[in-house]
PAZALO-664031 format. One line per 3 residues: number of its first residue (from 1); for each residue x, y, z of C-alpha. Coordinates in steps of 0.001 Angstrom, whole numbers, plus 524288, in hexadecimal, padded with zeros to 5 digits. Layout:
BEGIN
NUM> X Y Z; ...
//
This chain:
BEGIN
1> 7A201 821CF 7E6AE; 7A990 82C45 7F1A4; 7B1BE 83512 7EE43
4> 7BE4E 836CE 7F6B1; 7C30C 843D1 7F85D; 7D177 848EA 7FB20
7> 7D7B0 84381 8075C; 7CB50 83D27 80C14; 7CD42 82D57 8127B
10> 7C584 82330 80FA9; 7C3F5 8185B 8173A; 7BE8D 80B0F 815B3
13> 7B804 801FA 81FD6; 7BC88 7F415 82140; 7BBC8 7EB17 813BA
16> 7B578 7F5C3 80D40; 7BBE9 7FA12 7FDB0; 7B9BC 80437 7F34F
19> 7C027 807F6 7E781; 7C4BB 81478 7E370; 7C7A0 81B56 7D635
22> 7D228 82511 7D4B6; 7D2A2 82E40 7CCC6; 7E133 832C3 7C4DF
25> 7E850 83B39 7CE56; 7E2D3 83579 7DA13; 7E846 82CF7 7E4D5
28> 7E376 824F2 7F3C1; 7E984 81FA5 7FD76; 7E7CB 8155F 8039E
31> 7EAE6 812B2 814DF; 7EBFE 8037C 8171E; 7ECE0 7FD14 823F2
34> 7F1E4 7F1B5 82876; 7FDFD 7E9BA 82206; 8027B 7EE79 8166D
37> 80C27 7E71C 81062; 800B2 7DC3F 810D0; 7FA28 7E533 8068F
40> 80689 7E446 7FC54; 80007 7D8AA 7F539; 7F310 7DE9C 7F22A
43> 7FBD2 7EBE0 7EEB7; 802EE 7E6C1 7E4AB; 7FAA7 7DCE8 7DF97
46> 7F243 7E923 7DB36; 7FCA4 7F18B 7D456; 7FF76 7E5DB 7CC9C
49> 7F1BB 7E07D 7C82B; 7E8CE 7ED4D 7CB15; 7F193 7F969 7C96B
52> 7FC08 7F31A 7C11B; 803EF 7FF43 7C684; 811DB 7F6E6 7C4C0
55> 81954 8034F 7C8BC; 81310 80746 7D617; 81412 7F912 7D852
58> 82319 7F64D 7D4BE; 8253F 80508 7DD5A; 81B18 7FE81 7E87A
61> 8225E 7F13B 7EA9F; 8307D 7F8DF 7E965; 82BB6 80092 7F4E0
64> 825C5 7F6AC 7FD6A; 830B8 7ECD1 7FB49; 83C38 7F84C 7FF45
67> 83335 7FBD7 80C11; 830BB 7EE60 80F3A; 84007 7E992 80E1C
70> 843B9 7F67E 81609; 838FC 7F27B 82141; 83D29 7E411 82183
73> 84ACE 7E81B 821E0; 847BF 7F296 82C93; 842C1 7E899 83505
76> 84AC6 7DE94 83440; 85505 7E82F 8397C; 84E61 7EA36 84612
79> 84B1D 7DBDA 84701; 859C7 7D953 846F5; 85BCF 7E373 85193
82> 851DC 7DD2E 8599E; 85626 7D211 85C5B; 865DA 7D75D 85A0E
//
């Protein structure tokens, strides 16, 4: 077991995993790469079967379904003026 101190970055080589345990009053973040919105599936499938956290998720989806209608809509004005 390490022990992770205040703003300190861990990083993890290529198919490599650990667990942590948090303690109350604690919080991570985590930095992903790559496409996001492919991650959505895995997301939610584990507020509703591992967290159970109902809430965060209803407040989650809310949020990604408002950004993702304002970015389709956003593009598909410029596509119009394109080819306008």
């Amino acid at each position: 077991m390490f022990i992770v101190y205040v703003g300190s970055l861990e990083y993890l080589e290529w198919g490599s995993v650990y667990g942590i345990h948090l303690k109350a009053g604690t919080w991570a973040v985590e930095y992903a790469r790559g496409f996001v919105p492919s991650t959505l599936f895995t997301a939610i499938a584990d507020s509703m079967f591992c967290t159970l956290d109902y809430v965060s998720l209803y407040y989650t989806a809310r949020l990604v379904i408002k950004t993702m209608v304002l970015e389709a809509g956003y593009y598909m004005t410029h596509v119009q003026e394109l080819f306008a």
